[in-house]
ZAMAR-20177 format. One record per residue (C-alpha): residue number from 1; residue in three letters; x, y, z. Coordinates in pm, 1 decimal, decimal comma. Layout:
BEGIN
@num: NUM&residu: ALA&px: X&py: Y&pz: Z
...
% end
This chain:
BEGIN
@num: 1&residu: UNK&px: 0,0&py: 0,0&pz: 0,0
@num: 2&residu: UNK&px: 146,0&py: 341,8&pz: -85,3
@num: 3&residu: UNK&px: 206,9&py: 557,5&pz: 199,2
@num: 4&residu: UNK&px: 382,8&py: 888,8&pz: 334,5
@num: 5&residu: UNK&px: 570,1&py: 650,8&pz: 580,4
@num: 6&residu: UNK&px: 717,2&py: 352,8&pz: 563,1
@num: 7&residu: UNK&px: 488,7&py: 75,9&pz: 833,9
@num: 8&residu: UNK&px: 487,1&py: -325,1&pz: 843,1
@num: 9&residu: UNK&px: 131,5&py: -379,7&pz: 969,1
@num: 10&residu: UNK&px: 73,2&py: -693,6&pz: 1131,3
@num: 11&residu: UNK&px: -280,8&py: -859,6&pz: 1150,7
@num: 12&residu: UNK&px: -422,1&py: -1229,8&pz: 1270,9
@num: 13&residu: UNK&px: -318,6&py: -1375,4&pz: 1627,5
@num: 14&residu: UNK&px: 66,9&py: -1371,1&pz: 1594,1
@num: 15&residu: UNK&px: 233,0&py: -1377,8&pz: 1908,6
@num: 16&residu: UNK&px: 524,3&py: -1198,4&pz: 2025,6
@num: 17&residu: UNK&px: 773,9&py: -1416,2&pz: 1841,4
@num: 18&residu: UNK&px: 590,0&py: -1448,5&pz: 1492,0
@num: 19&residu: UNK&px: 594,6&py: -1052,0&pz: 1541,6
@num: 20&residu: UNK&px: 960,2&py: -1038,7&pz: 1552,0
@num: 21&residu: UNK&px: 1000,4&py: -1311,0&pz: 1269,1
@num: 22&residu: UNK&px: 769,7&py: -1054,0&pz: 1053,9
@num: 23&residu: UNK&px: 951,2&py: -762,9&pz: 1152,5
@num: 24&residu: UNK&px: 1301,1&py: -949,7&pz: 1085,0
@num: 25&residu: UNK&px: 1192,9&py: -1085,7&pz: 747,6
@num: 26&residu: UNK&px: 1136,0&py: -742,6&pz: 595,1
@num: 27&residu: UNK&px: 1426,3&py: -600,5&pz: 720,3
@num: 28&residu: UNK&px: 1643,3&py: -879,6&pz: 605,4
@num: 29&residu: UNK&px: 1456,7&py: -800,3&pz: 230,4
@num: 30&residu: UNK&px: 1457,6&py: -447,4&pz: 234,2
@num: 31&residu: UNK&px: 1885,7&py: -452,4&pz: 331,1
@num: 32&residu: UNK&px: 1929,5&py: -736,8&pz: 72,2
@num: 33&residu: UNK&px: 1719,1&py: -625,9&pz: -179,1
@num: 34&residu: UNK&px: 1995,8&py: -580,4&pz: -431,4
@num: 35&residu: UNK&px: 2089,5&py: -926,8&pz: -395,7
@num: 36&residu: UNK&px: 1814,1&py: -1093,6&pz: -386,9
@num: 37&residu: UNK&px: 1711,0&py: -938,2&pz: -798,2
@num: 38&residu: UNK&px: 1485,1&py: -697,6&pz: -656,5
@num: 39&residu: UNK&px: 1501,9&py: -314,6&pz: -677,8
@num: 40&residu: UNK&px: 1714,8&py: -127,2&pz: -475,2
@num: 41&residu: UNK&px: 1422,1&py: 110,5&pz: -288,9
@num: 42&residu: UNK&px: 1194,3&py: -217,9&pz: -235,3
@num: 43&residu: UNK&px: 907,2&py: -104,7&pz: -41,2
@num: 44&residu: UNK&px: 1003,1&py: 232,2&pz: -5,0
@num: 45&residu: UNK&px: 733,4&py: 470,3&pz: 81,0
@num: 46&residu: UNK&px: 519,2&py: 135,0&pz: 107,2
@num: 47&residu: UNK&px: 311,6&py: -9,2&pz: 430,4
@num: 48&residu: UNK&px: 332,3&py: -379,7&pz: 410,4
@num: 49&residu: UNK&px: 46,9&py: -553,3&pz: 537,0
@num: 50&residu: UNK&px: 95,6&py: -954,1&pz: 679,6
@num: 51&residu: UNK&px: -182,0&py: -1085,3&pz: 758,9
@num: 52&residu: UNK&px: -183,8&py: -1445,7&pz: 888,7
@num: 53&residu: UNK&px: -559,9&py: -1570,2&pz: 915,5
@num: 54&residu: UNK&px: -656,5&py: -1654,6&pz: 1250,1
@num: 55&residu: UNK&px: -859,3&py: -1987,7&pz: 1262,5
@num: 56&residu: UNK&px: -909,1&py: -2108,2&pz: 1621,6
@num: 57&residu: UNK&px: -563,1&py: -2083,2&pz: 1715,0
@num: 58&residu: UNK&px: -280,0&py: -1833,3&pz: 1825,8
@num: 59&residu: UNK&px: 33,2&py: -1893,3&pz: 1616,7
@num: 60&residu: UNK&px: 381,0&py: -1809,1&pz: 1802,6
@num: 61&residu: UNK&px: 677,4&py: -1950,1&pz: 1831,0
@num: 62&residu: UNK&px: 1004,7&py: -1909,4&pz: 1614,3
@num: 63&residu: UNK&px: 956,8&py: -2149,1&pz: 1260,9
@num: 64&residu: UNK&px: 762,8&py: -1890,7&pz: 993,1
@num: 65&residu: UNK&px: 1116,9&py: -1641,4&pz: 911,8
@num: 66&residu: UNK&px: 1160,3&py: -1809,0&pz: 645,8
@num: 67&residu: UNK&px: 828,1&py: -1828,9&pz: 506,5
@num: 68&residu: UNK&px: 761,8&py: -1459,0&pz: 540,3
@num: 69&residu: UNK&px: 1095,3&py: -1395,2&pz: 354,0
@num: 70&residu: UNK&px: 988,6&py: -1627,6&pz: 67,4
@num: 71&residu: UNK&px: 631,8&py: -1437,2&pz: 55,5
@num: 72&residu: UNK&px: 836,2&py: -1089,2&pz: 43,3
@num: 73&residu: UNK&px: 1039,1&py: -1210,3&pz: -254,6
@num: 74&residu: UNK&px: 771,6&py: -1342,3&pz: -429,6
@num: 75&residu: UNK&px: 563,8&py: -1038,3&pz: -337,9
@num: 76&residu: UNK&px: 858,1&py: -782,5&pz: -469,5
@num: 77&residu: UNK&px: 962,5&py: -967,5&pz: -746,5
@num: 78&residu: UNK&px: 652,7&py: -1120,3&pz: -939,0
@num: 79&residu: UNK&px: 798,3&py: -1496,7&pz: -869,5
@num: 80&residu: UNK&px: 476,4&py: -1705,5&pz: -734,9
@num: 81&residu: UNK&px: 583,2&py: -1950,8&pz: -435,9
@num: 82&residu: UNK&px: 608,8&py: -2302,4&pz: -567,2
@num: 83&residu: UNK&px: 273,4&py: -2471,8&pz: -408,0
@num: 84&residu: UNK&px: 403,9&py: -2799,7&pz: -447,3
@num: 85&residu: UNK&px: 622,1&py: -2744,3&pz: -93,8
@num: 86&residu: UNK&px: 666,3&py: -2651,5&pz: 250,7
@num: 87&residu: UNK&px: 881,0&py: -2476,0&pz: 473,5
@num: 88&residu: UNK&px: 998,0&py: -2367,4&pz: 813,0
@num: 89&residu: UNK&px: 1271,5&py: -2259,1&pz: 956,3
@num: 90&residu: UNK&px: 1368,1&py: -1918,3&pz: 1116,2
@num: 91&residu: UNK&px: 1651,7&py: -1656,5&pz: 991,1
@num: 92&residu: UNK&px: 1862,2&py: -1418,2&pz: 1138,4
@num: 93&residu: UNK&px: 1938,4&py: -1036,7&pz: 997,4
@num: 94&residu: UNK&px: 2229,9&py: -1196,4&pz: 788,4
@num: 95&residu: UNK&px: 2039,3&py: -1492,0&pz: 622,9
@num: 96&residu: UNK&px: 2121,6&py: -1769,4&pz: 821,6
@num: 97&residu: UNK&px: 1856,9&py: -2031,1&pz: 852,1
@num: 98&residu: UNK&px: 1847,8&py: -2138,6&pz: 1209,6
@num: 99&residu: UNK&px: 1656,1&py: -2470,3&pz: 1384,5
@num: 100&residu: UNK&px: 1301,2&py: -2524,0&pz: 1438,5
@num: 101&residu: UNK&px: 1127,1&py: -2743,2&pz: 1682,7
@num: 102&residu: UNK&px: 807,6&py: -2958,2&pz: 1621,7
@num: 103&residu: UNK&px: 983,3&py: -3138,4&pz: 1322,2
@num: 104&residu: UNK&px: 770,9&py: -3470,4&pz: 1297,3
@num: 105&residu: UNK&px: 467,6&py: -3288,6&pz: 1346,1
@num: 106&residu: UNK&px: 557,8&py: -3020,8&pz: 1086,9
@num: 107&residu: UNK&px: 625,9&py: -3272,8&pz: 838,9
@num: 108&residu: UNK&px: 358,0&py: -3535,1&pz: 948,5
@num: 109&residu: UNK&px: 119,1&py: -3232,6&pz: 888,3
@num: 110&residu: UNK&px: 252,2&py: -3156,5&pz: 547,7
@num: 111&residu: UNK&px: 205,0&py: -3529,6&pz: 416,6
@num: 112&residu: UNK&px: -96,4&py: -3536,3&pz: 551,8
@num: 113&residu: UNK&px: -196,6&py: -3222,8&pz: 317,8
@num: 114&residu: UNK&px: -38,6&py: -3432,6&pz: -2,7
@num: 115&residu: UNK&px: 274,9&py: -3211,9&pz: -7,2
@num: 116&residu: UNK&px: 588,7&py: -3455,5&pz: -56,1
@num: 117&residu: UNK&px: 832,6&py: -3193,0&pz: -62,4
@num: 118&residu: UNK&px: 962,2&py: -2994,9&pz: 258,2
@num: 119&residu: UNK&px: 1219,4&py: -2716,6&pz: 292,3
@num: 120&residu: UNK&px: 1398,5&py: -2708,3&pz: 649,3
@num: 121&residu: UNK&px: 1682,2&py: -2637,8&pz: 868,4
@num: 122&residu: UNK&px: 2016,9&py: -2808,2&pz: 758,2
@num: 123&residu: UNK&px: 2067,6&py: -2869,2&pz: 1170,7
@num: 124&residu: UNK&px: 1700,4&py: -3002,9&pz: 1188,3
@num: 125&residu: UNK&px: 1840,7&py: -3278,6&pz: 986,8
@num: 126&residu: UNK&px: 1929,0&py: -3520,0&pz: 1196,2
@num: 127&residu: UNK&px: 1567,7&py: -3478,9&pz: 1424,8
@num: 128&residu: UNK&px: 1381,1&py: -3593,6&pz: 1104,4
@num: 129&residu: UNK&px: 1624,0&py: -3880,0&pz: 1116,5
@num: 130&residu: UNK&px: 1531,2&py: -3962,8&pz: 1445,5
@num: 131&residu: UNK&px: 1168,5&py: -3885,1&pz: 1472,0
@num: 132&residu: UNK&px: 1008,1&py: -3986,4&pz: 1144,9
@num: 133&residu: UNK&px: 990,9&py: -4343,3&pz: 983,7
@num: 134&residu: UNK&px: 1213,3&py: -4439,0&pz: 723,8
@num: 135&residu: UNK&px: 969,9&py: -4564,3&pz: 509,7
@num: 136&residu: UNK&px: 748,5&py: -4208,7&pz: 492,9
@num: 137&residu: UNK&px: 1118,4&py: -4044,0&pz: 489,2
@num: 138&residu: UNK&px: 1132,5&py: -4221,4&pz: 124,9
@num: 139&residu: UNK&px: 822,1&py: -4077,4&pz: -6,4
@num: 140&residu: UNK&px: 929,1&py: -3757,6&pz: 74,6
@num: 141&residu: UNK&px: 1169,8&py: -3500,4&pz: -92,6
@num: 142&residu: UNK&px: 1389,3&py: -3267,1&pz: 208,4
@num: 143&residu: UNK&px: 1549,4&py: -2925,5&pz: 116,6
@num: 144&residu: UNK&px: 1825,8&py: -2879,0&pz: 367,5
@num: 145&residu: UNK&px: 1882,8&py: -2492,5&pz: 412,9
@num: 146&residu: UNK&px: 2197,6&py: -2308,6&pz: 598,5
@num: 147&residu: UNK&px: 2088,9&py: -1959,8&pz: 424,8
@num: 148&residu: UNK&px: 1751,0&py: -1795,4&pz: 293,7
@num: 149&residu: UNK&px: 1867,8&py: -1823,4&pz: -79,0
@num: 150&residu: UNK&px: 1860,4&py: -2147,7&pz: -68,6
@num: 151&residu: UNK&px: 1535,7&py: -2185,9&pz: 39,4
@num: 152&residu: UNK&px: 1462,0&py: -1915,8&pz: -205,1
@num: 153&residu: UNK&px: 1591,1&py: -2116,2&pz: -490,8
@num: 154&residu: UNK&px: 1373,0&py: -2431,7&pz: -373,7
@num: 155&residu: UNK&px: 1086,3&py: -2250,6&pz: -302,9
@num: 156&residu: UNK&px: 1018,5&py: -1960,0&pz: -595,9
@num: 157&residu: UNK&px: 928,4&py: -2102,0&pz: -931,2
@num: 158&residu: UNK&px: 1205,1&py: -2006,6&pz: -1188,3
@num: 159&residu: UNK&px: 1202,2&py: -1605,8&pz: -1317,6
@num: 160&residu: UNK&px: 993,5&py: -1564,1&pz: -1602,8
@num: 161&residu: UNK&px: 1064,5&py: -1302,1&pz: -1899,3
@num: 162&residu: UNK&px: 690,1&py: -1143,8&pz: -1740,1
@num: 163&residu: UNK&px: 817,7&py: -1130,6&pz: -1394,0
@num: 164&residu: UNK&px: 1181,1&py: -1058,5&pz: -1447,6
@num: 165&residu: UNK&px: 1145,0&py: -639,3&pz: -1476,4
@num: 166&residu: UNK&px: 862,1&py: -519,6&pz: -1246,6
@num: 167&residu: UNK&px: 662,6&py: -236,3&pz: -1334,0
@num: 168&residu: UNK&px: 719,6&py: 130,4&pz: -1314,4
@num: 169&residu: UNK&px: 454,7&py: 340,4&pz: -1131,4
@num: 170&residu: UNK&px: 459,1&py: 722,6&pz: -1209,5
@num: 171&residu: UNK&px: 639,6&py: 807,0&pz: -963,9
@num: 172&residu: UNK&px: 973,7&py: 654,2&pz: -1086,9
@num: 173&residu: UNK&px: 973,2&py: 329,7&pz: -817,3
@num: 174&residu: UNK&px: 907,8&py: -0,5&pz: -924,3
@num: 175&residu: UNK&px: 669,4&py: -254,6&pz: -842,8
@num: 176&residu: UNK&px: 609,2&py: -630,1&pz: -933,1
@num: 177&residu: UNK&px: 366,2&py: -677,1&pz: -1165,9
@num: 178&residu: UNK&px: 29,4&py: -762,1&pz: -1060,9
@num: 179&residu: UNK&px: -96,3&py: -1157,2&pz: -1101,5
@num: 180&residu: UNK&px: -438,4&py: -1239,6&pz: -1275,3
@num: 181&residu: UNK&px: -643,5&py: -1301,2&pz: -940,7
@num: 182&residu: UNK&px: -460,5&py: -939,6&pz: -800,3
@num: 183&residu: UNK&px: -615,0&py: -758,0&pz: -1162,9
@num: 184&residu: UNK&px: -983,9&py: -893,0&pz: -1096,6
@num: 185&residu: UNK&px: -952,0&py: -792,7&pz: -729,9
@num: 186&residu: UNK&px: -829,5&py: -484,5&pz: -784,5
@num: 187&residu: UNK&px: -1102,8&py: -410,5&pz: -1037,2
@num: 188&residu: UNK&px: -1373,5&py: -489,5&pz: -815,0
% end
């Protein structure tokens, strides 16, 4: 959303923690942006809005860095999040992809849901190991991360020549171009 100041607005029942994971994940963007293929003044003059629906029960605890990272990328750069996969895992200011716990249920949860492939910790390794079957182990495909881009690289689909150069607004910033689903909503 366009704005005179720069705000991350958070929304749903995030805890403390999830707050912080939020708050770390956009700064970690907006000081890497550059690197990451995005425009320099990413989110500039912007209020970003994360909402994460509510449902019955309050989310907290330190696993979803990761995932609000990949949402900002996507978000920024036009790339739609693969949604073949899951993820968790939380990251520091510098990128580093640091251990989760709650790894069988995490990944008993996503095979439930049909997804076979799961993007994680590189030090969570040896807990899924330990804690899940061998046989449901085989069925399943395991991204081991140390740093964001790799998790980044499993979890965005490929660039595309429409999402490689975002659109220009008339004020000279850049944004990603808008998806179909974004056009009809922002129509209505």
């Amino acid at each position: 959303m366009p704005s005179r100041e720069e705000r991350l607005i958070l929304t749903g029942q995030l805890g403390d923690v999830m707050k912080e994971s939020a708050t770390a994940a956009l700064s970690y963007v907006r000081s890497n942006a550059i690197a990451l293929g995005l425009p320099a003044n990413v989110f500039e003059g912007q209020n970003v809005h994360i909402h994460v629906p509510a449902g019955a029960i309050p989310k907290d605890g330190p696993s979803a860095g990761v995932t609000m990272v990949t949402v900002l990328v996507s978000l920024a750069s036009g790339r739609k999040v693969r949604s073949d996969v899951a993820m968790t895992g939380e990251i520091t200011l510098r990128g580093k992809v640091m251990p989760i716990g709650g790894i069988k249920e995490k990944v008993l949860a996503a095979y439930r849901s049909g997804i076979r492939t799961i993007i994680m910790p590189r030090k969570n390794e040896m807990d899924l190991m330990e804690d899940l079957p061998k046989e449901l182990r085989e069925q399943m495909t395991f991204v081991f991360a140390t740093e964001i881009r790799q998790v980044l690289d499993a979890a965005l689909e490929p660039v595309s020549e429409r999402s490689e150069k975002p659109a220009a607004e008339s004020n000279g910033t850049t944004r990603p171009r808008r998806r179909k689903g974004e056009k009809a909503a922002a129509k209505a």
